[in-house]
C-alpha positions as CSV (number, residue, x, y, z in Angstrom):
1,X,60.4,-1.2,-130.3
2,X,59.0,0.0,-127.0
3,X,58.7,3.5,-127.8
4,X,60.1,6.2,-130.8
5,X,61.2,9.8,-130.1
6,X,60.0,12.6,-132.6
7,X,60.8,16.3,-132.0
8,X,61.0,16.2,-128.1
9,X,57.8,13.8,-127.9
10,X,58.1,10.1,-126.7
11,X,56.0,8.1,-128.2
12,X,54.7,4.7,-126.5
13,X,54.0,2.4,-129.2
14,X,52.7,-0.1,-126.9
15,X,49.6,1.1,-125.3
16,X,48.3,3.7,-127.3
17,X,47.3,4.8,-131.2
18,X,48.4,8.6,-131.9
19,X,46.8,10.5,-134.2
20,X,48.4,12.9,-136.9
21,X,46.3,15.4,-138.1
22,X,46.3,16.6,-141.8
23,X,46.9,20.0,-142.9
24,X,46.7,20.6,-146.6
25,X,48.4,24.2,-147.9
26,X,47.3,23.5,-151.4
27,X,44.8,24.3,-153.9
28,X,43.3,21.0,-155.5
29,X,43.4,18.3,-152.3
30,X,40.9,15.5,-153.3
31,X,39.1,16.6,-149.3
32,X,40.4,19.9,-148.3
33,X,41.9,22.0,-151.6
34,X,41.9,25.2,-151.5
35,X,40.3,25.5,-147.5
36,X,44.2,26.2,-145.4
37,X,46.4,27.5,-148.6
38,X,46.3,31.0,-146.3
39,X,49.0,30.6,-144.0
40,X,46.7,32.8,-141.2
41,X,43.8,30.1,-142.0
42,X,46.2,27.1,-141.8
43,X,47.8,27.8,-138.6
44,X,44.4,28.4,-137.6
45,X,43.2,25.2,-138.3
46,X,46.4,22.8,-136.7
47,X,45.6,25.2,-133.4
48,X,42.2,23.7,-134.1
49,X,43.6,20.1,-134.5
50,X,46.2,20.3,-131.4
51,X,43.4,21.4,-129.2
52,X,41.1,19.1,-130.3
53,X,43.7,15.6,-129.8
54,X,45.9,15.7,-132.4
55,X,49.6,14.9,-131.5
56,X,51.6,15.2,-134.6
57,X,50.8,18.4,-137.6
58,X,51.6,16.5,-141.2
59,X,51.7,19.6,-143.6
60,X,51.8,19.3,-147.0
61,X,52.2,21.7,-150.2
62,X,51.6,19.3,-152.9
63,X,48.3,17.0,-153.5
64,X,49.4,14.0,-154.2
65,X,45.6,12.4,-154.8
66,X,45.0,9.9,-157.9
67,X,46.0,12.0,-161.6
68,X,48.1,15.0,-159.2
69,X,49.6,17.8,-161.4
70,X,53.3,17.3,-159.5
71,X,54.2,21.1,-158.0
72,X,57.8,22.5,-157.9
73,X,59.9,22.2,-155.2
74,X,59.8,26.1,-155.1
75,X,56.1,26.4,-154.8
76,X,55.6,23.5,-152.2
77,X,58.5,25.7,-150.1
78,X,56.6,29.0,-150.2
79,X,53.0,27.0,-149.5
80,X,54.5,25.2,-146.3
81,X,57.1,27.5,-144.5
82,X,55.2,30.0,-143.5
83,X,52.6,27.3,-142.2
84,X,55.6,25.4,-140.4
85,X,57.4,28.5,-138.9
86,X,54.1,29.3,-137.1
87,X,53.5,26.3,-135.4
88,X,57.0,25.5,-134.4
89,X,57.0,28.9,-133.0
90,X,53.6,28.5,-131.4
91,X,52.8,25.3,-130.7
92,X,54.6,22.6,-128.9
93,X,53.6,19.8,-130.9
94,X,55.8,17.6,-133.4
95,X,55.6,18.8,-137.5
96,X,55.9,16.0,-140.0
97,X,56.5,17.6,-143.4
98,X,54.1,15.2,-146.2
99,X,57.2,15.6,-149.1
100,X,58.9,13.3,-151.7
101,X,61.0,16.3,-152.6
102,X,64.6,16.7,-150.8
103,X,64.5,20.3,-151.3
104,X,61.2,20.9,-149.6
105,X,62.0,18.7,-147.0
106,X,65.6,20.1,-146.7
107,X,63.9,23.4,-146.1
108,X,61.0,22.1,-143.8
109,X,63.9,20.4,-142.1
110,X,65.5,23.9,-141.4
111,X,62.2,25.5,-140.0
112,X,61.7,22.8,-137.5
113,X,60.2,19.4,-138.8
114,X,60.7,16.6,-137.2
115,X,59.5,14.2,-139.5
116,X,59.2,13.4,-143.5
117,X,56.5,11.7,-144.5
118,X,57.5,10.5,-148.1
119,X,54.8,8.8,-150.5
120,X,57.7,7.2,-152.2
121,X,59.7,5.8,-149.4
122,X,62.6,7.5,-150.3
123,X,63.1,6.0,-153.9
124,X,63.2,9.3,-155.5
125,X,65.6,10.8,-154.1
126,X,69.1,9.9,-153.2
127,X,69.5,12.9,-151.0
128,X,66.8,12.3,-148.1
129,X,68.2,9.7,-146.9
130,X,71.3,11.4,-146.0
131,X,69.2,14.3,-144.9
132,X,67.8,12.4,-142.6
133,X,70.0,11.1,-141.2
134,X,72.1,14.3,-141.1
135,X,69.0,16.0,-139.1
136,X,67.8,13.1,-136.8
137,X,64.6,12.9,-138.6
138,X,62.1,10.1,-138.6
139,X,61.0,8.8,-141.7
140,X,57.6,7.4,-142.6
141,X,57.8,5.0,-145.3
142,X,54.9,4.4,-147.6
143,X,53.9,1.6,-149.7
144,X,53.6,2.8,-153.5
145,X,53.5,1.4,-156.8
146,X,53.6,3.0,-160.3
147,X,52.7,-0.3,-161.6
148,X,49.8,-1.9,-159.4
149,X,50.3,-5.4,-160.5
150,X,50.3,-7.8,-157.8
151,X,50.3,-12.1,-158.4
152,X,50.3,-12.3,-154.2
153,X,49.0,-8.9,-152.7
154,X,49.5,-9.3,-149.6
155,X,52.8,-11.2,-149.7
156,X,54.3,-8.7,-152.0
157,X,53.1,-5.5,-150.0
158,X,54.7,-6.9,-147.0
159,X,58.1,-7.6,-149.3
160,X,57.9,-4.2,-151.0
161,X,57.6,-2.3,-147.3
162,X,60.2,-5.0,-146.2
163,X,62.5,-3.8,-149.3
164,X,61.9,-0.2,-148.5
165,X,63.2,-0.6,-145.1
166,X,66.3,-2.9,-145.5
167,X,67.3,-0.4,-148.3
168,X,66.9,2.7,-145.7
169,X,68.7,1.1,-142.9
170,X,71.4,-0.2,-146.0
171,X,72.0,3.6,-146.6
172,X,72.4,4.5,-142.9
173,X,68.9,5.5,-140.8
174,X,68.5,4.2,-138.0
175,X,65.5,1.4,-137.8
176,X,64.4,3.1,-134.5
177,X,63.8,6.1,-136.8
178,X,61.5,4.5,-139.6
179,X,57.4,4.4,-139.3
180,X,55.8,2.4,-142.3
181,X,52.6,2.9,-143.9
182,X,51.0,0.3,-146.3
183,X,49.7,3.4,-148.6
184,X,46.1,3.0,-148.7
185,X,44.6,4.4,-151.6
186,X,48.1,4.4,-153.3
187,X,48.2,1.6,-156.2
188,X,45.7,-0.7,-154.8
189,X,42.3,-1.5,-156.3
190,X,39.0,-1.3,-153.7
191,X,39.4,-4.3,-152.2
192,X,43.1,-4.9,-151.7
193,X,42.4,-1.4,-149.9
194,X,39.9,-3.2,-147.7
195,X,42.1,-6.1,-147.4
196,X,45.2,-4.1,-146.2
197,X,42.4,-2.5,-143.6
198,X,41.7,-5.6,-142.5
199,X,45.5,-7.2,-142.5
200,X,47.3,-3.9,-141.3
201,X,48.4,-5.8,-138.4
202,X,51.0,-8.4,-141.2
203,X,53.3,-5.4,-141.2
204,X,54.3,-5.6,-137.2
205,X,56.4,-8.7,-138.8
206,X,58.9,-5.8,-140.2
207,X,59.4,-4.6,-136.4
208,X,58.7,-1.0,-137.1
209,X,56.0,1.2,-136.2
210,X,52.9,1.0,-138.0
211,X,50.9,4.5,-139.6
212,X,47.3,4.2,-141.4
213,X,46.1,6.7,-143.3
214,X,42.4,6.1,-144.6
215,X,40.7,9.6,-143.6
216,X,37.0,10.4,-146.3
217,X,39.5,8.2,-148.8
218,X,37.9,6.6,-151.7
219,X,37.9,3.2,-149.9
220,X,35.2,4.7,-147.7
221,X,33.3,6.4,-150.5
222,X,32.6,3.4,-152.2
223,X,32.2,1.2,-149.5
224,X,29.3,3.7,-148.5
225,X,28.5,5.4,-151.5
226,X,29.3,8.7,-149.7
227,X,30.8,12.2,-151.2
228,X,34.2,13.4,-149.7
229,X,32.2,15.6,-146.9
230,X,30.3,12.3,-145.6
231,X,33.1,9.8,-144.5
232,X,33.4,10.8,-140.8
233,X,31.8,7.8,-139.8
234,X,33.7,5.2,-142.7
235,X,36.8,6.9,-141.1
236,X,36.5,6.3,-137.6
237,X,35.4,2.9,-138.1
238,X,38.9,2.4,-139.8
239,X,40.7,3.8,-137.2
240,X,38.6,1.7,-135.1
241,X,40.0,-1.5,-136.4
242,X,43.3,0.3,-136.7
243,X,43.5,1.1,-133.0
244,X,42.6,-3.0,-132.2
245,X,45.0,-4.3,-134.2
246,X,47.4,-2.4,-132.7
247,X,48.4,0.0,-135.1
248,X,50.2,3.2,-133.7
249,X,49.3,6.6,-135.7
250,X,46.4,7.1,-137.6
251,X,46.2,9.9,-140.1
252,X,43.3,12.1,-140.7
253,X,41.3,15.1,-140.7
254,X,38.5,15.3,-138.7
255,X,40.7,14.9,-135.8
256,X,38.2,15.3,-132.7
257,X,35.7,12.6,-134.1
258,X,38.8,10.1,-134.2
259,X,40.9,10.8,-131.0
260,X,37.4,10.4,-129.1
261,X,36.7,6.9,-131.4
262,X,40.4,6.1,-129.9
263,X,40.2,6.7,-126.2
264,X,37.0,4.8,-126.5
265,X,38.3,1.8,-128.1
266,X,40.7,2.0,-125.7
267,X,39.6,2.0,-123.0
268,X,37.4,-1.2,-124.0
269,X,40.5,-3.4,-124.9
270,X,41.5,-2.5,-120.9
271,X,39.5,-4.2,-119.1
Protein backbone atom coordinates (compact mmCIF):
# COMPACT_ATOMS: atom_id res chain seq x y z
CA UNK A 1 0.00 0.00 0.00
CA UNK A 2 1.18 3.32 -1.32
CA UNK A 3 -1.09 5.49 0.59
CA UNK A 4 -4.61 5.05 2.93
CA UNK A 5 -7.54 7.62 2.90
CA UNK A 6 -9.11 8.67 6.29
CA UNK A 7 -11.88 11.31 6.50
CA UNK A 8 -10.91 13.39 3.46
CA UNK A 9 -7.00 13.11 4.35
CA UNK A 10 -4.57 11.07 2.08
CA UNK A 11 -2.14 9.59 3.82
CA UNK A 12 1.35 8.68 2.16
CA UNK A 13 2.62 5.82 3.90
CA UNK A 14 5.73 5.88 2.08
CA UNK A 15 7.64 8.85 3.02
CA UNK A 16 6.41 10.12 6.09
CA UNK A 17 5.37 8.99 9.92
CA UNK A 18 2.05 10.84 11.04
CA UNK A 19 1.27 11.50 14.28
CA UNK A 20 -2.11 11.06 16.22
CA UNK A 21 -2.49 12.88 19.12
CA UNK A 22 -4.24 11.61 22.30
CA UNK A 23 -7.16 13.16 23.87
CA UNK A 24 -8.44 11.48 27.00
CA UNK A 25 -12.27 12.64 28.14
CA UNK A 26 -12.06 10.46 31.24
CA UNK A 27 -11.43 10.60 34.77
CA UNK A 28 -8.73 7.98 35.83
CA UNK A 29 -6.20 7.90 32.49
CA UNK A 30 -2.84 6.30 33.78
CA UNK A 31 -1.18 10.18 32.08
CA UNK A 32 -3.96 12.54 31.64
CA UNK A 33 -7.22 11.48 33.93
CA UNK A 34 -9.24 13.85 34.92
CA UNK A 35 -7.15 17.05 32.79
CA UNK A 36 -9.86 17.16 29.22
CA UNK A 37 -13.20 15.32 30.85
CA UNK A 38 -14.72 19.16 30.22
CA UNK A 39 -15.76 19.18 26.78
CA UNK A 40 -14.66 23.24 26.64
CA UNK A 41 -11.11 22.01 28.04
CA UNK A 42 -10.88 19.04 25.57
CA UNK A 43 -11.55 20.81 22.49
CA UNK A 44 -9.24 23.15 23.87
CA UNK A 45 -6.52 20.97 24.00
CA UNK A 46 -6.89 18.94 20.28
CA UNK A 47 -6.95 22.90 18.92
CA UNK A 48 -3.73 22.72 20.91
CA UNK A 49 -2.55 19.39 19.35
CA UNK A 50 -3.67 20.29 15.53
CA UNK A 51 -1.79 23.53 15.79
CA UNK A 52 1.03 22.09 17.16
CA UNK A 53 1.48 18.93 14.28
CA UNK A 54 -0.85 16.56 15.04
CA UNK A 55 -2.73 15.06 12.06
CA UNK A 56 -5.27 12.71 13.37
CA UNK A 57 -7.51 13.49 17.06
CA UNK A 58 -7.88 9.79 18.86
CA UNK A 59 -10.59 10.51 21.57
CA UNK A 60 -11.43 8.26 23.99
CA UNK A 61 -14.13 7.95 26.99
CA UNK A 62 -12.90 4.94 28.66
CA UNK A 63 -9.17 4.29 30.22
CA UNK A 64 -8.31 1.27 29.25
CA UNK A 65 -4.66 1.38 31.34
CA UNK A 66 -3.58 -1.94 33.30
CA UNK A 67 -6.60 -3.05 36.28
CA UNK A 68 -9.35 -0.36 34.11
CA UNK A 69 -12.86 -0.26 35.81
CA UNK A 70 -14.68 -0.93 32.14
CA UNK A 71 -17.34 2.19 31.63
CA UNK A 72 -20.77 1.81 29.92
CA UNK A 73 -21.37 2.29 26.66
CA UNK A 74 -23.76 5.26 27.80
CA UNK A 75 -21.14 7.09 29.75
CA UNK A 76 -18.25 6.71 27.22
CA UNK A 77 -21.24 8.35 24.60
CA UNK A 78 -21.90 11.40 26.82
CA UNK A 79 -17.88 11.81 27.67
CA UNK A 80 -16.91 11.80 23.81
CA UNK A 81 -19.76 13.38 21.66
CA UNK A 82 -19.69 16.49 22.74
CA UNK A 83 -15.74 16.45 22.37
CA UNK A 84 -16.19 14.89 18.72
CA UNK A 85 -19.09 17.26 17.55
CA UNK A 86 -16.70 20.23 18.21
CA UNK A 87 -13.90 19.31 16.41
CA UNK A 88 -15.61 17.91 13.33
CA UNK A 89 -17.37 21.11 13.34
CA UNK A 90 -14.25 23.21 13.92
CA UNK A 91 -11.40 21.61 12.79
CA UNK A 92 -10.56 19.96 9.61
CA UNK A 93 -8.57 17.31 10.83
CA UNK A 94 -9.51 13.38 10.87
CA UNK A 95 -11.25 11.94 14.42
CA UNK A 96 -10.35 8.39 15.39
CA UNK A 97 -12.76 7.31 18.16
CA UNK A 98 -10.28 4.92 20.81
CA UNK A 99 -13.54 2.26 21.40
CA UNK A 100 -14.03 -1.50 21.79
CA UNK A 101 -17.68 -0.76 22.23
CA UNK A 102 -20.08 -0.90 18.93
CA UNK A 103 -22.38 1.42 20.44
CA UNK A 104 -19.90 4.16 21.21
CA UNK A 105 -18.37 3.76 18.13
CA UNK A 106 -21.83 3.50 16.27
CA UNK A 107 -22.47 6.86 17.82
CA UNK A 108 -18.90 8.45 17.26
CA UNK A 109 -19.51 7.06 13.73
CA UNK A 110 -22.62 9.31 13.45
CA UNK A 111 -20.97 12.58 14.76
CA UNK A 112 -18.16 12.28 12.22
CA UNK A 113 -15.28 9.78 13.10
CA UNK A 114 -13.42 8.50 10.66
CA UNK A 115 -11.66 5.96 12.39
CA UNK A 116 -12.08 3.17 15.31
CA UNK A 117 -9.37 2.47 17.13
CA UNK A 118 -10.24 -0.89 18.95
CA UNK A 119 -7.87 -2.30 21.78
CA UNK A 120 -9.49 -5.70 20.96
CA UNK A 121 -9.23 -5.82 17.29
CA UNK A 122 -12.67 -6.32 16.87
CA UNK A 123 -13.06 -9.70 18.82
CA UNK A 124 -15.65 -8.32 21.07
CA UNK A 125 -18.00 -7.37 19.06
CA UNK A 126 -19.61 -8.93 16.11
CA UNK A 127 -21.26 -5.67 15.10
CA UNK A 128 -18.14 -3.30 14.30
CA UNK A 129 -17.20 -5.01 11.72
CA UNK A 130 -20.23 -4.54 9.80
CA UNK A 131 -20.29 -1.01 11.08
CA UNK A 132 -17.41 -0.45 9.52
CA UNK A 133 -17.78 -1.47 6.78
CA UNK A 134 -21.31 0.07 6.56
CA UNK A 135 -19.56 3.64 7.21
CA UNK A 136 -16.24 3.37 5.31
CA UNK A 137 -14.30 3.51 8.41
CA UNK A 138 -10.74 2.54 8.93
CA UNK A 139 -9.95 0.20 11.54
CA UNK A 140 -6.80 0.06 13.74
CA UNK A 141 -6.21 -3.25 14.92
CA UNK A 142 -4.38 -3.87 18.08
CA UNK A 143 -2.51 -6.66 19.47
CA UNK A 144 -4.07 -7.90 22.87
CA UNK A 145 -3.95 -10.77 25.03
CA UNK A 146 -6.04 -11.72 28.21
CA UNK A 147 -3.69 -14.43 28.62
CA UNK A 148 0.05 -13.15 28.09
CA UNK A 149 1.65 -16.42 27.59
CA UNK A 150 3.86 -16.58 24.71
CA UNK A 151 6.47 -19.99 23.84
CA UNK A 152 7.71 -17.69 20.62
CA UNK A 153 6.95 -13.86 21.26
CA UNK A 154 7.68 -12.55 18.42
CA UNK A 155 6.48 -15.26 16.15
CA UNK A 156 3.18 -15.41 17.77
CA UNK A 157 2.56 -11.50 17.93
CA UNK A 158 3.10 -11.47 14.31
CA UNK A 159 0.48 -14.59 13.92
CA UNK A 160 -2.04 -13.11 16.34
CA UNK A 161 -1.96 -9.52 14.30
CA UNK A 162 -1.82 -11.82 11.14
CA UNK A 163 -5.13 -13.76 12.60
CA UNK A 164 -6.77 -10.44 13.49
CA UNK A 165 -6.52 -9.29 10.03
CA UNK A 166 -7.34 -12.39 7.86
CA UNK A 167 -10.53 -12.60 10.17
CA UNK A 168 -11.42 -8.80 9.35
CA UNK A 169 -10.96 -9.00 5.78
CA UNK A 170 -12.91 -12.83 6.16
CA UNK A 171 -15.93 -10.73 7.51
CA UNK A 172 -15.79 -8.10 4.68
CA UNK A 173 -13.29 -4.78 5.42
CA UNK A 174 -11.43 -3.89 3.09
CA UNK A 175 -7.47 -4.54 3.72
CA UNK A 176 -6.79 -1.04 2.36
CA UNK A 177 -8.91 0.05 5.34
CA UNK A 178 -6.96 -1.81 8.35
CA UNK A 179 -3.85 -0.07 10.40
CA UNK A 180 -2.31 -2.60 12.92
CA UNK A 181 -0.73 -1.86 16.12
CA UNK A 182 1.35 -4.44 18.06
CA UNK A 183 -0.27 -3.09 21.56
CA UNK A 184 2.56 -1.98 23.48
CA UNK A 185 2.04 -2.04 26.99
CA UNK A 186 -0.96 -4.43 26.30
CA UNK A 187 -0.10 -8.17 27.67
CA UNK A 188 3.51 -7.93 27.29
CA UNK A 189 6.12 -8.07 30.12
CA UNK A 190 9.05 -5.04 30.03
CA UNK A 191 11.09 -6.54 27.68
CA UNK A 192 8.98 -8.14 25.09
CA UNK A 193 7.71 -4.29 25.19
CA UNK A 194 11.27 -3.36 24.32
CA UNK A 195 11.53 -6.07 21.96
CA UNK A 196 8.44 -5.17 19.92
CA UNK A 197 10.14 -1.41 19.94
CA UNK A 198 12.95 -2.70 18.58
CA UNK A 199 11.20 -5.36 15.97
CA UNK A 200 8.15 -2.99 15.00
CA UNK A 201 9.36 -3.17 11.61
CA UNK A 202 8.34 -7.65 11.44
CA UNK A 203 4.79 -6.40 11.11
CA UNK A 204 5.30 -4.71 7.45
CA UNK A 205 5.30 -8.59 6.50
CA UNK A 206 1.26 -8.43 7.09
CA UNK A 207 1.16 -5.59 4.23
CA UNK A 208 -0.76 -3.14 6.30
CA UNK A 209 0.06 0.05 7.79
CA UNK A 210 1.89 0.08 10.87
CA UNK A 211 0.62 2.48 14.24
CA UNK A 212 2.90 2.68 17.58
CA UNK A 213 1.72 3.78 20.49
CA UNK A 214 4.45 4.08 23.36
CA UNK A 215 3.65 7.87 24.64
CA UNK A 216 5.06 8.32 29.06
CA UNK A 217 4.03 4.31 28.90
CA UNK A 218 5.44 2.14 31.50
CA UNK A 219 8.03 0.76 29.05
CA UNK A 220 9.64 4.21 29.43
CA UNK A 221 9.13 4.54 33.17
CA UNK A 222 11.09 1.70 33.91
CA UNK A 223 13.51 1.88 31.38
CA UNK A 224 14.35 5.34 33.04
CA UNK A 225 12.97 5.19 36.26
CA UNK A 226 10.84 8.24 35.54
CA UNK A 227 7.10 9.23 36.91
CA UNK A 228 4.29 9.66 34.16
CA UNK A 229 5.14 13.61 33.88
CA UNK A 230 8.94 12.81 32.90
CA UNK A 231 8.84 10.48 29.67
CA UNK A 232 8.98 13.23 26.99
CA UNK A 233 12.30 12.38 26.25
CA UNK A 234 11.75 8.08 26.56
CA UNK A 235 8.89 8.97 24.11
CA UNK A 236 10.45 10.66 21.46
CA UNK A 237 13.34 8.41 21.37
CA UNK A 238 10.62 5.65 20.59
CA UNK A 239 9.11 7.50 17.95
CA UNK A 240 12.58 8.05 16.91
CA UNK A 241 13.25 4.45 16.12
CA UNK A 242 9.61 4.26 15.08
CA UNK A 243 9.95 6.86 12.31
CA UNK A 244 13.47 4.80 10.95
CA UNK A 245 11.97 1.72 10.71
CA UNK A 246 9.48 3.01 8.86
CA UNK A 247 6.55 2.93 10.88
CA UNK A 248 3.58 5.25 9.76
CA UNK A 249 1.57 6.83 12.79
CA UNK A 250 2.80 7.31 16.06
CA UNK A 251 0.48 7.82 18.97
CA UNK A 252 0.99 10.26 21.76
CA UNK A 253 0.55 13.12 23.80
CA UNK A 254 3.08 15.62 23.92
CA UNK A 255 2.53 16.16 20.32
CA UNK A 256 4.89 19.17 19.52
CA UNK A 257 8.02 17.55 21.15
CA UNK A 258 7.32 14.43 18.69
CA UNK A 259 6.31 15.93 15.28
CA UNK A 260 9.59 18.16 15.71
CA UNK A 261 11.68 14.61 16.80
CA UNK A 262 9.87 13.46 13.25
CA UNK A 263 10.68 16.10 10.76
CA UNK A 264 14.18 15.84 12.17
CA UNK A 265 14.66 12.32 11.74
CA UNK A 266 13.47 12.85 8.59
CA UNK A 267 14.96 14.82 7.18
CA UNK A 268 18.30 12.90 8.24
CA UNK A 269 17.24 9.60 6.46
CA UNK A 270 17.04 12.12 3.11
CA UNK A 271 20.07 12.81 2.33
Amino acid sequence: MNEIKIGKRVFDLKNHTYVMGILNVTPDSFSDGGLFINSEAAFKRAVQMVNDGADIIDVGGESTRPGYTPVSAEVQIERVMPVIELIKEKLDVPVSIDTYNAEVAKEAIKAGCDMVNDIWALQNTEEMAKLLIDNDVVAVLMHNRKNPDYAEFRKEVLSDLGGYLERATAEGISKDRIILDPGIGFGKTYEQNLSIIHHIDDLKDLGCPILMGTSRKSVIGLTLDLPIFERVEGTIATTVVACMKGVNFVRVHDVRENVRAIRMTEAILRT
